[in-house]
N, C-alpha and C positions, 0 to 999 in steps of 0.2 A: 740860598745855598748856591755856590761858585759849581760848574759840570764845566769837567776839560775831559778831551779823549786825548789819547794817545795811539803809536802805531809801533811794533817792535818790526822792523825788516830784518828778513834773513836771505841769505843768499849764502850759496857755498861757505858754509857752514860758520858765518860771518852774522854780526847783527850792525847796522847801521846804528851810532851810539850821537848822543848830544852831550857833550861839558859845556853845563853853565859855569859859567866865571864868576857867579856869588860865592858858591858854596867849592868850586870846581866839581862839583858830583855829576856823575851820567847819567845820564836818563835815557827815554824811549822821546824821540819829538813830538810835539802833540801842545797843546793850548786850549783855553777855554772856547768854550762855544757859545756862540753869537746867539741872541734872543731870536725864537723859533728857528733855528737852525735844525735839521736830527741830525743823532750821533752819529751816523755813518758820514754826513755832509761836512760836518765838523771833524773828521778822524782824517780825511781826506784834502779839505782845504788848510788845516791848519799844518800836516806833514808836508806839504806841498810851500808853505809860506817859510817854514823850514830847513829847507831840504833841497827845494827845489825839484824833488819828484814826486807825482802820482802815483800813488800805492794803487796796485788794481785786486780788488777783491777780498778786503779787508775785512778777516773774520772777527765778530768781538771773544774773545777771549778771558777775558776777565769787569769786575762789575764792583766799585770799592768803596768804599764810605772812609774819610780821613777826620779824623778829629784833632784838633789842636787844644787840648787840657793843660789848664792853670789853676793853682788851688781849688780843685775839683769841681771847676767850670770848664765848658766849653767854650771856648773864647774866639775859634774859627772850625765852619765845617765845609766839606767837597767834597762831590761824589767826580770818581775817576772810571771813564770807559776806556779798555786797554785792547785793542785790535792786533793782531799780525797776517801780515800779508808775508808772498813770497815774488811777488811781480808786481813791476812798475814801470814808466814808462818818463823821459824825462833825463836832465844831467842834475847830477850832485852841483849843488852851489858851493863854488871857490871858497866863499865867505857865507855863513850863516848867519842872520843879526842874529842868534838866542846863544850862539856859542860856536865850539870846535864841532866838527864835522868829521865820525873815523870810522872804518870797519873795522869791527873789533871781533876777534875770534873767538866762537861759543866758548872753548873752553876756559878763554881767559877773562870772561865776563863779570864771574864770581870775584874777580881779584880787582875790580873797577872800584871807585872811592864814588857811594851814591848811599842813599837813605837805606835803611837795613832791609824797610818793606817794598820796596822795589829789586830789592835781592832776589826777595821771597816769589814775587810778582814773576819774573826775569826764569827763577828757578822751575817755577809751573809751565813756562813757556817751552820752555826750553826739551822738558822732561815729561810733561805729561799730555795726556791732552782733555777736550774741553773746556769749559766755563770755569773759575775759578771767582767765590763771590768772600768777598769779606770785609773787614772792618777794622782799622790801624788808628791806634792812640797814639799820640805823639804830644810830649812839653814843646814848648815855643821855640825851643831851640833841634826840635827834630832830633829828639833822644828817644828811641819808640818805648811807648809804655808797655803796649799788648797790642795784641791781635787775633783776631778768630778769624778761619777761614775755613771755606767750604768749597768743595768739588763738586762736579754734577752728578757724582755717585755717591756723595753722603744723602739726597734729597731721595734717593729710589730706593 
């Protein structure tokens, strides 16, 4: 099973956004993690490869299981660690190899062209707070089937 983290930066009321060029969707920056790496060293080196900044103090914030279903197989899985920081240290890179590089403004986040479950993701971030843990089905073409998601006040 494939483990990437990623990292949402805010900053005056702005989040640091990634467009890849496959799909052009935004994302939070982040990449898999290296064998015996931990997730915080991984949430940290791969935003940094990026981005070209260190996040300092990267909380995890959410904890996700992805499945990719085809004729009611599993046919890819990966778990996603989702971190947000508020400070970093470091300049934005001119060029990022993974893509575009933009602050994009909380409010207009929701109107970004990215996977529906990192909408969702994006939306916890943004609005609530704590751990957000869940589980997104997706067909091969990243059309979500379902999702269950859990807060750290459904557990108490």
């Amino acid at each position: 099973m494939q483990r990437v983290t990623n990292c949402v930066l805010t900053h005056n009321d702005q989040l640091l956004m990634l467009q890849k060029p496959s799909k052009n969707w935004w994302v939070a920056p982040g990449g898999k993690m290296e064998p015996g790496e931990s997730v915080r060293d991984s949430v940290v080196r791969e935003f940094w490869e990026e981005t070209g900044i260190t996040v300092k103090n990267p909380v995890i914030r959410g904890i996700f299981t992805f499945l990719i279903i085809e004729n009611d197989k599993v046919i890819s899985e990966w778990m996603m660690f989702t971190f947000q920081a508020e400070k970093w240290e470091g300049n934005l890179l001119k060029e990022s190899p993974e893509g575009h590089l933009s602050w994009q403004p909380k409010e207009k986040v929701n109107t970004l062209s990215m996977a529906e479950g990192d909408q969702r993701i994006l939306q916890h971030i943004l609005e609530d707070s704590g751990v957000l843990y869940g589980t997104f089905r997706y067909t091969p073409t990243y059309q979500l089937i379902s999702c269950e998601l859990q807060s750290e006040e459904t557990f108490e």
